[in-house]
ROZA-838782 format. One record per residue: residue in three letters; x, y, z of N, C-alpha, C, O in turn. Coordinates in steps of 0.1 Angstrom, whole numbers, plus 5000, padded with zeros to 4 digits. Layout:
N
ALAXYZXYZXYZXYZ
...
end
This chain:
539
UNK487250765141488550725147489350855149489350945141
UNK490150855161491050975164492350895171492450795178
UNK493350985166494450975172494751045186494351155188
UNK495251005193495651125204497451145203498251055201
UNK497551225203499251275201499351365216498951475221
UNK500251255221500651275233500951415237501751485230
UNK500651455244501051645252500051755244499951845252
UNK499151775229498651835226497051845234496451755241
UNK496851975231495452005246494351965231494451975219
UNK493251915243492051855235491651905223491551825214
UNK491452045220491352135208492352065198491951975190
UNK493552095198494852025193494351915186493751915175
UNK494651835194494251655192493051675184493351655172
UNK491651725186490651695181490951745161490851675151
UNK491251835163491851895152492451805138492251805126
UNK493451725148494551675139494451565136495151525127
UNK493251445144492551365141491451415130491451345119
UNK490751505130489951515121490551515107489851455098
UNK491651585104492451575089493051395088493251335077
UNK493351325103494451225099493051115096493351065085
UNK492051065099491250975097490051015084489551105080
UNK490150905083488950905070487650815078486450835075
UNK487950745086486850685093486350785102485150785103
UNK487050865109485950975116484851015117483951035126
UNK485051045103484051125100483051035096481951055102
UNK483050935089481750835089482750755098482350645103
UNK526750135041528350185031527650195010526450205006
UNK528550205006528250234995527650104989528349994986
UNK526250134986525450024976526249944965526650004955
UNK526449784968526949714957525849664944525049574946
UNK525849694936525249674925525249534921526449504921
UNK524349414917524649294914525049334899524849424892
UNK525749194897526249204883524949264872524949334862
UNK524249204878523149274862523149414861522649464851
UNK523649504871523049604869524649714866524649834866
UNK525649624865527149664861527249804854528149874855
UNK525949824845526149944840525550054845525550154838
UNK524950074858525150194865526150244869527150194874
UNK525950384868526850464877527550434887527450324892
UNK528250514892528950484907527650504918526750574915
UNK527850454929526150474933526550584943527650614947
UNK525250654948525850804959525550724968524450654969
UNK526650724976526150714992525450745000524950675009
UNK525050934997524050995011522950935003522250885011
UNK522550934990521150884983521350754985520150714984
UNK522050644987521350524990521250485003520350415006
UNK522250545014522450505028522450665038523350755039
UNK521150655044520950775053521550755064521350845072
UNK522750625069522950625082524250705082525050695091
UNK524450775071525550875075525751005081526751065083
UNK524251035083523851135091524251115103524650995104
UNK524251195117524851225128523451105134522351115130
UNK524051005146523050935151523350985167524451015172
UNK521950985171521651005184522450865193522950765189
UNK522250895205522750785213521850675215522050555216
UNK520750745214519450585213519750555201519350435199
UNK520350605190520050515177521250455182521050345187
UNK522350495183523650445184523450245197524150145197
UNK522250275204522750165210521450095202521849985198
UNK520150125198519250045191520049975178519849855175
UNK520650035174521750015165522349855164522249765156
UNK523049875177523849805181523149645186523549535186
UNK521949715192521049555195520949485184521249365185
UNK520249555169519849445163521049405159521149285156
UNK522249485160523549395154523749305162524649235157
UNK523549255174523749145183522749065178523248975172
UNK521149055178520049015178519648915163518748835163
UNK520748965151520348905138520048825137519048805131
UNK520948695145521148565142520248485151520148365151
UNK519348585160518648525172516848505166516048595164
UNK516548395164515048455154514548485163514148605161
UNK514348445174513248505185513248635190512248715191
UNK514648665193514748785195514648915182514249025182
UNK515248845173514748895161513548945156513449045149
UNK512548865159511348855156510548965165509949065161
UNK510748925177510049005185510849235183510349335188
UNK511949215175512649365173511349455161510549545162
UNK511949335151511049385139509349375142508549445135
UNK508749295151507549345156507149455161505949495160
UNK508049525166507849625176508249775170507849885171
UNK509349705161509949815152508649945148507649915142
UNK508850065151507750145143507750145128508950175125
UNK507050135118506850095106506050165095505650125085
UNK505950305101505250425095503750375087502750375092
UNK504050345073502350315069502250225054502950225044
UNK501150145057501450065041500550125034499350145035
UNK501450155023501150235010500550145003499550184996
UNK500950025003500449924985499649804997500349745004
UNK498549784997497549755004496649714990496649784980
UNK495749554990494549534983493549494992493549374994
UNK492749574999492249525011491449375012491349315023
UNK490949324999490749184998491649075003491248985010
UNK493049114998494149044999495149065008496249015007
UNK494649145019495349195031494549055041495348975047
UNK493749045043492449015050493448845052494048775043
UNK493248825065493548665065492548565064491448545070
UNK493348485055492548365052491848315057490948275049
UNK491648275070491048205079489848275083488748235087
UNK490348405081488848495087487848495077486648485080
UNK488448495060487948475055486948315050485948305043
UNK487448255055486548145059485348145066484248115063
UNK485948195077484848205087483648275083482448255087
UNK483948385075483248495066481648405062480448395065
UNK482748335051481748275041481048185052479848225053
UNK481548075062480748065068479148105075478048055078
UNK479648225076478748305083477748325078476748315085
UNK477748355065477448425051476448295047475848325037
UNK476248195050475848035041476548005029475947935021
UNK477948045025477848075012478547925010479147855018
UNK478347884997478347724995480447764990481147864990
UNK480647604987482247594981482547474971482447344972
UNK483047564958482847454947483447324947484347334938
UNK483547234952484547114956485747114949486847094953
UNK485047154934486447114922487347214922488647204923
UNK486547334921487547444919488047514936489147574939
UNK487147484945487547574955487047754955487447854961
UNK486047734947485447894948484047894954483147824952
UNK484248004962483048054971482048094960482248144949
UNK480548034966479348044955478248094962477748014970
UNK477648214961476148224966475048094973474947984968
UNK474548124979473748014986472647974975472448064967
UNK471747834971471947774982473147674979473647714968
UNK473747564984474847454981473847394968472647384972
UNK473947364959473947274954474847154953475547124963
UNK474847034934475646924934477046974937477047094938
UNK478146914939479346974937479747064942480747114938
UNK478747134956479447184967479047164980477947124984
UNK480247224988479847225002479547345011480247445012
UNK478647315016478547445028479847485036480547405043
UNK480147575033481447655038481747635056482847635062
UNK480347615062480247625078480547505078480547465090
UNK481047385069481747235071482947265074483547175080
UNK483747395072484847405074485447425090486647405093
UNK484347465101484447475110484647315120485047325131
UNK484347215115484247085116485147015116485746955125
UNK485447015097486346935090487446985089487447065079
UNK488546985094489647065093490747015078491747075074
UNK490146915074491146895060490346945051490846935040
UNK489047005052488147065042488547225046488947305037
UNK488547255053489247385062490347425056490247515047
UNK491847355061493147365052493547365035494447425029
UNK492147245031492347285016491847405012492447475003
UNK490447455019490747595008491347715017490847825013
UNK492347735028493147805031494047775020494147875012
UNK494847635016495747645005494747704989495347744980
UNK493847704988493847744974493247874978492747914967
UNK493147924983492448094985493548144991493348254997
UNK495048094993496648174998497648114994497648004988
UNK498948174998499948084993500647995004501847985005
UNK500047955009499947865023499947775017499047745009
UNK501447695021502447545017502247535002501547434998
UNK502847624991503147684975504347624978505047634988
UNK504447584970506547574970507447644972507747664960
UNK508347704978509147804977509447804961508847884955
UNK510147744955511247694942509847764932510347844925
UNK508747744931506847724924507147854915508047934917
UNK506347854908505947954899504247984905503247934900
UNK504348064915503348164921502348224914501148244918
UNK503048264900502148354894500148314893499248384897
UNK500148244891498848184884497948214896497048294897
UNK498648104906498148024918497548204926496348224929
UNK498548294928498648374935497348474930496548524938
UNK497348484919496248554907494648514913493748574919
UNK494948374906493748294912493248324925492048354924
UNK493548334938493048334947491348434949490148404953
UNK491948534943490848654943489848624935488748664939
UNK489948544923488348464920487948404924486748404921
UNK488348294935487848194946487348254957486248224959
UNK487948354965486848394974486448544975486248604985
UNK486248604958485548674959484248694962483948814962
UNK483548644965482248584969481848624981480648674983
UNK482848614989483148665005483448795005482648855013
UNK484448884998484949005003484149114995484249234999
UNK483549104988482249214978481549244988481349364989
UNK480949155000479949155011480049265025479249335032
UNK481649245025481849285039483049415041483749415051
UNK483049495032484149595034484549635043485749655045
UNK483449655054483849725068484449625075485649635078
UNK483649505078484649415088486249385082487349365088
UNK485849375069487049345060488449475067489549435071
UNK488149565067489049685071488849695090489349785097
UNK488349615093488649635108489449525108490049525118
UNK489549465104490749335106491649375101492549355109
UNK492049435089493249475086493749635089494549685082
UNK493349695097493649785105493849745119494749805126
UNK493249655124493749575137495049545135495949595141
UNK495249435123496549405121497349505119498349505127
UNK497249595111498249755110498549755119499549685122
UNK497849835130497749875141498949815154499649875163
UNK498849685150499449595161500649545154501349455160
UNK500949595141502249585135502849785138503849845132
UNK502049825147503449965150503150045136503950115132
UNK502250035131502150155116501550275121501350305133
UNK501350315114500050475120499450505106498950615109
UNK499350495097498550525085498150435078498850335083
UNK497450375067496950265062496150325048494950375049
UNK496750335034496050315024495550195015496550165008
UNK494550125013494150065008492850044996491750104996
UNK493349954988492849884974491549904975491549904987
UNK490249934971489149874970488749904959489450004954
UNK487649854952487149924937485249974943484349914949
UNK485350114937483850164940483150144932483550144921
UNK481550114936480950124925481050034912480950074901
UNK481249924915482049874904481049804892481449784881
UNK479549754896478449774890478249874883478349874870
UNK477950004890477650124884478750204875478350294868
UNK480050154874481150184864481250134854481550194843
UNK480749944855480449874845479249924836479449944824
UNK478249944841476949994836476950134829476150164821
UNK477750204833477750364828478950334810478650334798
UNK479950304816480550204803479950154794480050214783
UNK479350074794478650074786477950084776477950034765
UNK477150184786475950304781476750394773476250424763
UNK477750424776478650534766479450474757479550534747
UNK480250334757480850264749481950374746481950484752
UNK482950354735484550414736484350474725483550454715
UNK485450594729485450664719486850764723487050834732
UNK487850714709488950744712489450844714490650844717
UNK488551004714488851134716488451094730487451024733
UNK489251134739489451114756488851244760488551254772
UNK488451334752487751464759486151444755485151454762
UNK486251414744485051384742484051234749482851214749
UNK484851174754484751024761484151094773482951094777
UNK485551164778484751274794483651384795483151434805
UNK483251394782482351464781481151424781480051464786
UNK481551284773479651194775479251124789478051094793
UNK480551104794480251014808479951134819479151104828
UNK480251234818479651334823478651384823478251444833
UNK477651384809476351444805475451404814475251284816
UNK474651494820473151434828473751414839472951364847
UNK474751454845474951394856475151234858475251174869
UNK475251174843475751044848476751014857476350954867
UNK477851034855479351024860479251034883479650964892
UNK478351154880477751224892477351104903477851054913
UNK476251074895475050904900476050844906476050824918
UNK477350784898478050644902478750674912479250594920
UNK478950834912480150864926479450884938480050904949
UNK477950864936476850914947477150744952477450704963
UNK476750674939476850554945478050424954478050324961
UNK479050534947480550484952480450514971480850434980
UNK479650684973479750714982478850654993479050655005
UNK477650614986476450534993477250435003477150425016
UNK478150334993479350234997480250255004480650165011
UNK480650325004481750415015480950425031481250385042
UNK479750485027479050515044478650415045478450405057
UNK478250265039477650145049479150105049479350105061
UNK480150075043481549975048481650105061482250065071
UNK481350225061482250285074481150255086481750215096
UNK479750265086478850215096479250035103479449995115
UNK479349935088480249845098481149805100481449695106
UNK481849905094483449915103483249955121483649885130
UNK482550055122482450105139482050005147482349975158
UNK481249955137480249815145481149705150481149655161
UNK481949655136482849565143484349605149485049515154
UNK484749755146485749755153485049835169485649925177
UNK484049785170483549865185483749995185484150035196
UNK483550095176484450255176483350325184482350255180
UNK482950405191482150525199481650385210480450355208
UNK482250325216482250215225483450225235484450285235
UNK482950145244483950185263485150065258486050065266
UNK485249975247485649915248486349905231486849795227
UNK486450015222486750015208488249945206488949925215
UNK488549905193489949815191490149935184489450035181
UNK491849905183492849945178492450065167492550185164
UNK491849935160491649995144490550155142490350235133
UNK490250145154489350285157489850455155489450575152
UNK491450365160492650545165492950505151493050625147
UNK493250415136494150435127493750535113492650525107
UNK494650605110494050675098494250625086495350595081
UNK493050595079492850525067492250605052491250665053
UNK492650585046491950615032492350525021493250445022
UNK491550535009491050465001491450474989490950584984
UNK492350384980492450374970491650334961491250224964
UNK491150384948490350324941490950244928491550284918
UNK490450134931491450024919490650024907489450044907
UNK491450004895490950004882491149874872492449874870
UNK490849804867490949694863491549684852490749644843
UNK492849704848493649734839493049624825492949674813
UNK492749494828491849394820490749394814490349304807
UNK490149524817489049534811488949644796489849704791
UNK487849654793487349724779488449884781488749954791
UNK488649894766489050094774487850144778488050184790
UNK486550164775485850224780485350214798485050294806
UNK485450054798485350044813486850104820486850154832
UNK487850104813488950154822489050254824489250284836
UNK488950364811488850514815487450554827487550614837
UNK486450504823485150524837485750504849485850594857
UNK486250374850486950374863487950464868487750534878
UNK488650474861489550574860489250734866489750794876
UNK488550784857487250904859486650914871486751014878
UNK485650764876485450744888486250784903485950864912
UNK487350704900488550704911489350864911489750924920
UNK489250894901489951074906488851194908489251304910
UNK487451174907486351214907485951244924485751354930
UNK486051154926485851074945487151134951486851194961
UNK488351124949490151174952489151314954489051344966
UNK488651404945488551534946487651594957487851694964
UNK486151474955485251514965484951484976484151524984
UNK486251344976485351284990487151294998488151294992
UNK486951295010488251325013488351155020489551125023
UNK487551075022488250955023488650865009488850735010
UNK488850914998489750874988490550994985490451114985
UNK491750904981493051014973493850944960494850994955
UNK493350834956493750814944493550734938492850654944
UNK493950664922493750574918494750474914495850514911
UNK494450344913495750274908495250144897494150104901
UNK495450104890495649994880495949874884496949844891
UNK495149814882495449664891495049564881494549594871
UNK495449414885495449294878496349254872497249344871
UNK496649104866498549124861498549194850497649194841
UNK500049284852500349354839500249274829499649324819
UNK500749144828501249054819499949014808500148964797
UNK498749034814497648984810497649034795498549114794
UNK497149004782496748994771496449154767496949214758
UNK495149194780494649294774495349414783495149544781
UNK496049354792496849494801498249504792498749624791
UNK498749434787499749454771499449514762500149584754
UNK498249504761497949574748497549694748497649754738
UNK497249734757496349904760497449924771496849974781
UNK498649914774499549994783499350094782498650154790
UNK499950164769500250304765499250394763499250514765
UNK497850294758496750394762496150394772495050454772
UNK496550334783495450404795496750484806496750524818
UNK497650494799498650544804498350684802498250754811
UNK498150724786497450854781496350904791496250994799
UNK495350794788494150834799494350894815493750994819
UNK495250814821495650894831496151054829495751154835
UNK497151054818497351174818496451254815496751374817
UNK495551234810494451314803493451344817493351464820
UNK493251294821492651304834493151344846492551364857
UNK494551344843495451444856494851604850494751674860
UNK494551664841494351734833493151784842493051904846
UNK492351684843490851764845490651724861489751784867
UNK491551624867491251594882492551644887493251554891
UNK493251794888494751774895494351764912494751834921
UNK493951724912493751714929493651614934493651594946
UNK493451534924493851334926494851314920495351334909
UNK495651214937496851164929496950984926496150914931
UNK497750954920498250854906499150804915500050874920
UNK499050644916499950564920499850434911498650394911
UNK500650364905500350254895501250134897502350154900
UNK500750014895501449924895502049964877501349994867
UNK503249954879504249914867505649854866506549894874
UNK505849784857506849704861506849584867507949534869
UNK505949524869505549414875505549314866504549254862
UNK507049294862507749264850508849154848509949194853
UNK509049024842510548974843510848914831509848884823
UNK511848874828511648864818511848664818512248574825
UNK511048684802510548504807508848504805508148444797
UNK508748594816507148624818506148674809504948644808
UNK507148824799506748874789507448904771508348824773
UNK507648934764508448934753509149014755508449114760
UNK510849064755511849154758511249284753511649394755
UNK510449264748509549434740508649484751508549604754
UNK508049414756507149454767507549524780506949614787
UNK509149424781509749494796510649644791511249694800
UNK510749684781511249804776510649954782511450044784
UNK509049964784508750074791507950154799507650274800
UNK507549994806506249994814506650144830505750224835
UNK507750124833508250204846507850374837507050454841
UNK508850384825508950484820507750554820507550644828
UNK506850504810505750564807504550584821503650664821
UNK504750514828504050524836504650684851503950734860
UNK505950704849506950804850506650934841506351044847
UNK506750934830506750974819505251094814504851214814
UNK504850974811503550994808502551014817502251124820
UNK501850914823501350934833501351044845500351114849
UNK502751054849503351144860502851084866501751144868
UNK502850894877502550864885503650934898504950934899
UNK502550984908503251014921504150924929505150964935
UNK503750794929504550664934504450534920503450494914
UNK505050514920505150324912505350214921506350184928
UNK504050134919504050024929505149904918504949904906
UNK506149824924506549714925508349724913509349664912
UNK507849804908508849804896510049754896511149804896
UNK509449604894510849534895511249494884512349434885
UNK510649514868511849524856512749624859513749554861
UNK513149744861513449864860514649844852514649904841
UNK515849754855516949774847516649724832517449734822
UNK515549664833515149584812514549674807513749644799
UNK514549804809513749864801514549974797515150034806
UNK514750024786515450114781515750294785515050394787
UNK516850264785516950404793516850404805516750514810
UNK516850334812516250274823517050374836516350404846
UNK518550414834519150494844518350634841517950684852
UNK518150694831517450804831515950824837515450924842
UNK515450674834513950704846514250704858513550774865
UNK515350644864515450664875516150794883516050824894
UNK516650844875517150994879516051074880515951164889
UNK514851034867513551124869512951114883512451214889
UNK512950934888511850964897512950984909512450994920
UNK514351004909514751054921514251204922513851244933
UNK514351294912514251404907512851474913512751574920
UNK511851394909510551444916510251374927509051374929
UNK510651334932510551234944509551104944508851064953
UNK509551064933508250954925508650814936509350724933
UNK507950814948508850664951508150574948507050574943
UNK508850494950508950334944508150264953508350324964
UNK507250154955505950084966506749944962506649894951
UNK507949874976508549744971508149674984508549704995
UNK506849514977506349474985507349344982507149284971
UNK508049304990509249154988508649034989508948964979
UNK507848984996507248864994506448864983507048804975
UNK505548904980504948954968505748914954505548814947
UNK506849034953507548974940508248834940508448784929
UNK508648774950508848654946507948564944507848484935
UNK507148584951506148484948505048514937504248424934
UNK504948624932504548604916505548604904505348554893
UNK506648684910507748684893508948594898509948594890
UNK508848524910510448484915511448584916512548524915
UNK511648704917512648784922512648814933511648864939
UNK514148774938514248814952516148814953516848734947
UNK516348894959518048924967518549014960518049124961
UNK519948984951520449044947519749084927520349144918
UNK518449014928517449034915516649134914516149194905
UNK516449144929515449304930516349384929517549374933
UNK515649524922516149644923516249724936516549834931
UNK516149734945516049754955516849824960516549924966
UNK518149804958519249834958519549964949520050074952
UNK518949904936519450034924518750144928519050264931
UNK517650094929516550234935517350334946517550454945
UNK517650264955518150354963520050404965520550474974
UNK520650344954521850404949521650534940522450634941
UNK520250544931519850684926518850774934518150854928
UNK518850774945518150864952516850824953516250904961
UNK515850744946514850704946513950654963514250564971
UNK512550754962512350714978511950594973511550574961
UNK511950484983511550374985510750364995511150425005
UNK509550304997508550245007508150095009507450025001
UNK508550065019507849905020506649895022505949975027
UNK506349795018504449745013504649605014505649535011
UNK503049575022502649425020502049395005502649304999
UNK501049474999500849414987499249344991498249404991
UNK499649204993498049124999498649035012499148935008
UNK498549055022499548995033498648885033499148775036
UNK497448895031496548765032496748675028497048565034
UNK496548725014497248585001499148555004499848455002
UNK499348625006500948615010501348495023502148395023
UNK500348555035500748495047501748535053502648465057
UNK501648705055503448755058502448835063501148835062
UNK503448955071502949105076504349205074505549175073
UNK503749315074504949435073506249415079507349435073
UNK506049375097507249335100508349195089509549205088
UNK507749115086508949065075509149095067509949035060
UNK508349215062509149275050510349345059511449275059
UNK510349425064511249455074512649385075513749415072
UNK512049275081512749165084513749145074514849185074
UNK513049075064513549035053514349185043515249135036
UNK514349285042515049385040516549445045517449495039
UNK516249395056517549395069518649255065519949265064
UNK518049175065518549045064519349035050520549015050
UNK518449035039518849055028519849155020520349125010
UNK519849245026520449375020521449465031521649585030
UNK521849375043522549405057521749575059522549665061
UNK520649605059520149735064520449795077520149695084
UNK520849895085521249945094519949955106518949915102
UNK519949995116518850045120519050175117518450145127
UNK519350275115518950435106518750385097517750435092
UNK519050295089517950285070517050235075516050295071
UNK516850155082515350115088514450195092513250175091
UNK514850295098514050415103513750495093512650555092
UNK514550505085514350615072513550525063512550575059
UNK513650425060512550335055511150375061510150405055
UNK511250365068509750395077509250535076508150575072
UNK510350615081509550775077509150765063507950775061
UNK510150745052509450765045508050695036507850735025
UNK507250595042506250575039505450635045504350575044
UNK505550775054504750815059504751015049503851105047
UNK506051015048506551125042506251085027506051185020
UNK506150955019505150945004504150905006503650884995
UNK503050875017501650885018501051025014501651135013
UNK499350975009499151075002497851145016496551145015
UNK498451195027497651255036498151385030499151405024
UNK497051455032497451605031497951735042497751705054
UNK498151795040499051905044501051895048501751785049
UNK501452015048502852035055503451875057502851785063
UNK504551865053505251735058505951805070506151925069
UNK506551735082507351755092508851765088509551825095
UNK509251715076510551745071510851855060509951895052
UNK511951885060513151935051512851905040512951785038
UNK512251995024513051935016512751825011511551785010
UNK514051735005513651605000514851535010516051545011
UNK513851485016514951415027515551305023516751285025
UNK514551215014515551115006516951115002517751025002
UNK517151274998518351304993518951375005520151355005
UNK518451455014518851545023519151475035520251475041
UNK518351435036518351355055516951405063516651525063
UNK516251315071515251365077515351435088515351395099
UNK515651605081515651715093514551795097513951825087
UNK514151825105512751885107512552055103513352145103
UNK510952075101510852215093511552295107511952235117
UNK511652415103512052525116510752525124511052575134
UNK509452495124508452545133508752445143508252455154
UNK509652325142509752175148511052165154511152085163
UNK512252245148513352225149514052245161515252215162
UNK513452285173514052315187513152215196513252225209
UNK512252125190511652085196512351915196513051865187
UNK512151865208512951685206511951645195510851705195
UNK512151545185511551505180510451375185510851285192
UNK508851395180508351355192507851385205507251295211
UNK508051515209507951555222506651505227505851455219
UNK506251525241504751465244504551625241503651665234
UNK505651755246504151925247505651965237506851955240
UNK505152005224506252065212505752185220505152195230
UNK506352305211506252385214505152475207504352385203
UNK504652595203503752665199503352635184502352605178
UNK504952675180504952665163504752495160504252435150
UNK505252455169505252295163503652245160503052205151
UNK503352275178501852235176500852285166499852215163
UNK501152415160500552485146500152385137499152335132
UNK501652365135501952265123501152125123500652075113
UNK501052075138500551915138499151965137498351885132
UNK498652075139497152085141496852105125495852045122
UNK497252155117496752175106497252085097496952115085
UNK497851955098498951925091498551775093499251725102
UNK497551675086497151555089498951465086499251375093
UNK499451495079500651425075501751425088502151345096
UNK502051585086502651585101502551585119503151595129
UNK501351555113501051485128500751335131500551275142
UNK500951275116501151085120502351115117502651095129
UNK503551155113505051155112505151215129506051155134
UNK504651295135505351295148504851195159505351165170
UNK503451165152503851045165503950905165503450815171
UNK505250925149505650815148506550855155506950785164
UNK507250985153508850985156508150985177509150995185
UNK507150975182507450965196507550805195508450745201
UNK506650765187506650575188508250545189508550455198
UNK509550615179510550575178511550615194512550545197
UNK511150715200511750765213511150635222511950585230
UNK510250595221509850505232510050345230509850265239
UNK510350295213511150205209512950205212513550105214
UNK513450355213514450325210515050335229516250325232
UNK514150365237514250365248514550205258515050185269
UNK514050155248514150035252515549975252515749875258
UNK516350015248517849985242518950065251520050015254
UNK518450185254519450285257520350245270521550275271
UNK519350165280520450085289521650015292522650005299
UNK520749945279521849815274522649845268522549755259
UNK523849925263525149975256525549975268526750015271
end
């Protein structure tokens, strides 16, 4: 897959595609009452629209302030809106439901009547052939409702229901990685994003199996030393990688890629998160673990690892703090893989007031995660203004996917932190999470961000850079600094150039050619010249 970036000569382009794709190659923030004991909040750190606005922002501006109350017209803004890149992606649970039907269809794979879970062929008693679903459309719709949250109650307690889905049609998504990722890069794609990190777990046989074989042992160096011997550790990454080249072979196939006729998903740059199953044994967790920054180092279509499954669970309570360690222990021996974690995925009700005390922290703390997916205890946890100074401090942003948290913890409005986060300078990035299981897309997070929290169009846009400016592509960012705190101004090799241009100038072009980051940050910022173009008449 390659990008083309408007005005650079073929050399250029070819270049800058090669670093941006991983498939290539194969006013002042009001605080709700709960949060009364923060500080006074900063204005330039929570609202960027006090920087100097161009005349296209000035009348895009102004549209959506006419447009709010209009859903259609509404709808169709936040569609088109450029939307930089989704960070918190589970590629299972990105995937729509329906396709996933058709999947198993495809597949023969049978469907448990009682439970609603996809089963290996052949059908036996007590199920049905999944290709009935093409037929029967009330056999159809029921297991769309139990494999998404399609007609859940708004008022419902999500949690369970939402959980569940991923054991019902796992069955389906173990099979098909690659088509799995041309559908939800299609979707990206045609939601206005330009980068796409996403969930998958490697090897996940071969991690179980190596686990095992070595069983735990609470010296963490000595743990890394046995899973290493023989080249074991080696084998599973060979094997992770085996998996990597068939999901990328039919990825091309079904996104048509080196074809007169390829989709979308062909130009987007993707890489791969490797998920760790926070529920399982320590020994399986640290392997995985091991696994996932192992691959970050060698293979350049992964860059990191994250913890997945509910925090809340039994055994993800009880080993927080130690696999919290393990990460750190393993930033030690992998610095070249980076750490993004769900923490905080937290409320209270859900867990004992001791639990929501310092999941954000330590995972801050200890860990030194680069981003924190969801952290929506943040104010229950002790100390809680001083983590947040930390991760303004290093620029740790925050991954806040809104449909998501309501619909597994019920927080939403003035209950998310959202707000607090960005009264202390904290980057923020919007994320779908599992758009699948959800039944939403990026644009209503969007949507719903604006609406909820009266967002500007400049926070909107700065929302967007910065999920492109905390992705973990490598090289030079296009900005200044910490723009979070500063404002997104461009380096000097860029700075005389419009932002966006189709032909930058010498130094600029330097920069996008060597610089996989800054060259999806500029042709997002052309995406926003030819969005915001649309408007400039109408003032």
């Amino acid at each position: 897959m390659t990008h083309r970036i408007p005005g650079l000569s073929r050399r250029t382009r070819t270049a800058a595609a090669t670093g941006l794709s991983a498939l290539a190659l194969l006013s002042p923030a009001v605080l709700p009452a709960a949060h009364a004991d923060a500080p006074a909040p900063d204005r330039t750190a929570a609202r960027q629209s006090s920087r100097p606005l161009t005349g296209s922002e000035v009348a895009t501006a102004a549209r959506l302030d006419a447009i709010r109350d209009n859903p259609r017209l509404a709808e169709d803004f936040f569609r088109r809106l450029p939307k930089g890149g989704d960070l918190h992606n589970h590629l299972s649970g990105a995937v729509r439901t329906e396709y996933l039907v058709e999947l198993a269809a495809e597949d023969g794979l049978c469907i448990d009547t009682a439970t609603t879970t996809a089963l290996a062929p052949p059908c036996g008693d007590g199920t049905r052939p999944a290709a009935d679903a093409r037929t029967d459309r009330a056999f159809h719709d029921a297991i769309v409702r139990a494999w998404s949250m399609q007609d859940f109650p708004a008022d419902g307690n999500g949690h369970d229901h939402f959980f569940d889905t991923f054991g019902k049609f796992g069955e389906v998504t173990w099979r098909h990685r690659g088509k799995l990722l041309a559908e939800v890069a299609n979707d990206v794609a045609a939601q206005h994003q330009f980068y796409l990190e996403t969930m998958v777990t490697p090897a996940s046989d071969g991690a179980r199996n190596l686990a095992a074989e070595v069983g735990w042992d609470p010296d963490l160096a000595r743990l890394h030393e046995k899973l290493t011997a023989g080249g074991r550790l080696d084998r599973v990454v060979d094997e992770a990688r085996g998996e990597s080249d068939d999901a990328d072979a039919e990825f091309r196939t079904a996104a048509r890629c080196g074809t007169g006729d390829p989709q979308p998903a062909c130009r987007l740059p993707v890489r791969w998160i490797s998920q760790v199953s926070r529920g399982s044994s320590p020994e399986r967790v640290f392997t995985q673990l091991a696994l996932g920054m192992r691959l970050a180092e060698s293979d350049h279509r992964f860059v990191a690892v994250n913890l997945v499954q509910p925090e809340d669970a039994e055994v993800a309570l009880r080993d927080y703090s130690l696999q919290m360690r393990m990460v750190q222990y393993l930033r030690g021996v992998y610095p070249g893989a980076h750490v993004t974690l769900h923490a905080g995925e937290l409320w209270p009700g859900l867990v004992k007031p001791a639990d929501l005390a310092f999941h954000i922290e330590e995972a801050v703390d200890v860990a030194r995660a680069d981003r924190v997916g969801h952290g929506v205890d943040l104010v229950h946890e002790d100390d809680w203004q001083r983590t947040a100074r930390t991760m303004a401090a290093r620029e740790t942003a925050v991954e806040v996917p809104f449909t998501s948290n309501a619909q597994i913890l019920g927080v939403r409005g003035a209950d998310h932190p959202f707000e607090t986060y960005r009264s202390y300078g904290v980057p923020v990035v919007l994320a779908t999470d599992d758009p699948g299981v959800s039944r939403i897309d990026i644009s209503h997070e969007y949507r719903y961000a604006a609406d909820t929290y009266g967002l500007t169009y400049p926070e909107l846009k700065d929302l967007a850079r910065a999920s492109l400016e905390y992705a973990f592509l490598p090289g030079e960012s296009l900005w200044l600094g910490n723009p979070t705190r500063d404002g997104y101004r461009p380096v000097a090799a860029c700075q005389d150039d419009g932002l966006g241009a189709a032909r930058p100038g010498a130094d600029c072009r330097d920069l996008l050619e060597s610089s996989p980051k800054a060259a999806a940050q500029w042709q997002q910022e052309s995406a926003f010249q030819r969005f915001e173009s649309r408007f400039r008449a109408r003032r």
